[in-house]
C-alpha positions, 0 to 999 in steps of 0.5 A: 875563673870567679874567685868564689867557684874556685873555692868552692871546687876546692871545697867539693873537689877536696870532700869528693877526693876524701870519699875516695877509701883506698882501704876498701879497694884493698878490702875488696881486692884481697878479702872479697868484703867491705870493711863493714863486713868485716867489721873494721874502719876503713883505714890505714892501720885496719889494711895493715891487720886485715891484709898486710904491709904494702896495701897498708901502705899504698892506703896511707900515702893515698890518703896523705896525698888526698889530704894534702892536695887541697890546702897546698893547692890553695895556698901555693897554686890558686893563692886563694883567700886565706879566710877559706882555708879552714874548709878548704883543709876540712873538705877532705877529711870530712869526706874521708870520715863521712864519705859521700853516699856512705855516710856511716862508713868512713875512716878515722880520717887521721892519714887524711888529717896529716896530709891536710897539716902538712899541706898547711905548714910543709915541714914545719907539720914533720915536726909533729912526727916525734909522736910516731914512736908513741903509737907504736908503744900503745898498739891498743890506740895507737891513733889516739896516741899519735894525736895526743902527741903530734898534733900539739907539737904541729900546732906549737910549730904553727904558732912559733914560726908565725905562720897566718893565723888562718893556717892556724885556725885551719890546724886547730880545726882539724885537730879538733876534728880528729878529737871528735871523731875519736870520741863519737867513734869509740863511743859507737863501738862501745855502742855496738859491742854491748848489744 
């Protein structure tokens, strides 16, 4: 197979994966409604309100392994060109965050985020899991705290056990990512709640 088709299958194949929100299924499963109808995201912390522990788990582990797939498939099955790798580790978020056919109705994309980190860097992306605490503390935004906190301490990690810088890039970009869909998302929530 052409190097360049299988990119590009990583790329589509990972933004297609990321499309799939197990948290509507759990919606529609347990509640009858969509998480629009709800008025929620469809993510890991919106199935543990709305409908309970192990759906919320289910929920996150499907969205970690959908994150993880395409990177770690790249970089240690199909040892793709690094150059790549910053899309290849965005595919499934974006599909997560903007899902196909629903544009407007995707996650915050931050389970997505961590599977792709870790299918980066393997356990040097655990490290950043000592913000974990810290979400829980700010129940309000725990999202935002958990971000603020594990992702520079993954992306420091990253930088000082000298992973390639492009691993680097891709990190940085997700990081970035996830900031940006933070802001553009609160901002729309502010938004809807003053009309």
């Amino acid at each position: 197979m052409p190097a360049w088709l299988l990119i590009l299958i990583l790329i589509v194949g990972g933004y297609l994966l990321g499309s799939l929100l197990p948290a509507e299924w759990m919606f529609h499963l347990f509640k009858h409604a969509s998480s629009h109808e709800l008025g929620v995201k469809p993510g890991t912390f919106s199935v543990l309100k709305q409908v309970g522990i192990f759906p919320s788990i289910f929920c996150l582990l499907f969205d970690l392994v959908k994150g993880f797939l395409p990177p770690w498939l790249a970089l240690n099955v199909f040892h793709t060109n690094l150059n790549w790798l910053p899309l290849i580790a965005l595919a499934p978020v974006m599909g997560h965050n903007w899902p196909f056919l629903r544009w407007d109705r995707g996650g915050w994309g931050l389970a997505a985020t961590g599977g792709s980190l870790v299918g980066l860097g393997g356990w040097l992306a655990f490290a950043g899991l000592v913000g974990l605490p810290f979400a829980f503390i700010f129940k309000k935004t725990p999202g935002l705290a958990f971000s603020a906190v594990c992702f520079p301490a993954i992306l420091i990690m990253f930088i000082v056990f000298h992973l390639p810088w492009q691993v680097i890039v891709s990190a940085l970009t997700l990081m970035l990512l996830e900031v940006y869909r933070r802001i553009t998302g609160e901002k729309k929530a502010k938004a809807i709640a003053s009309d």
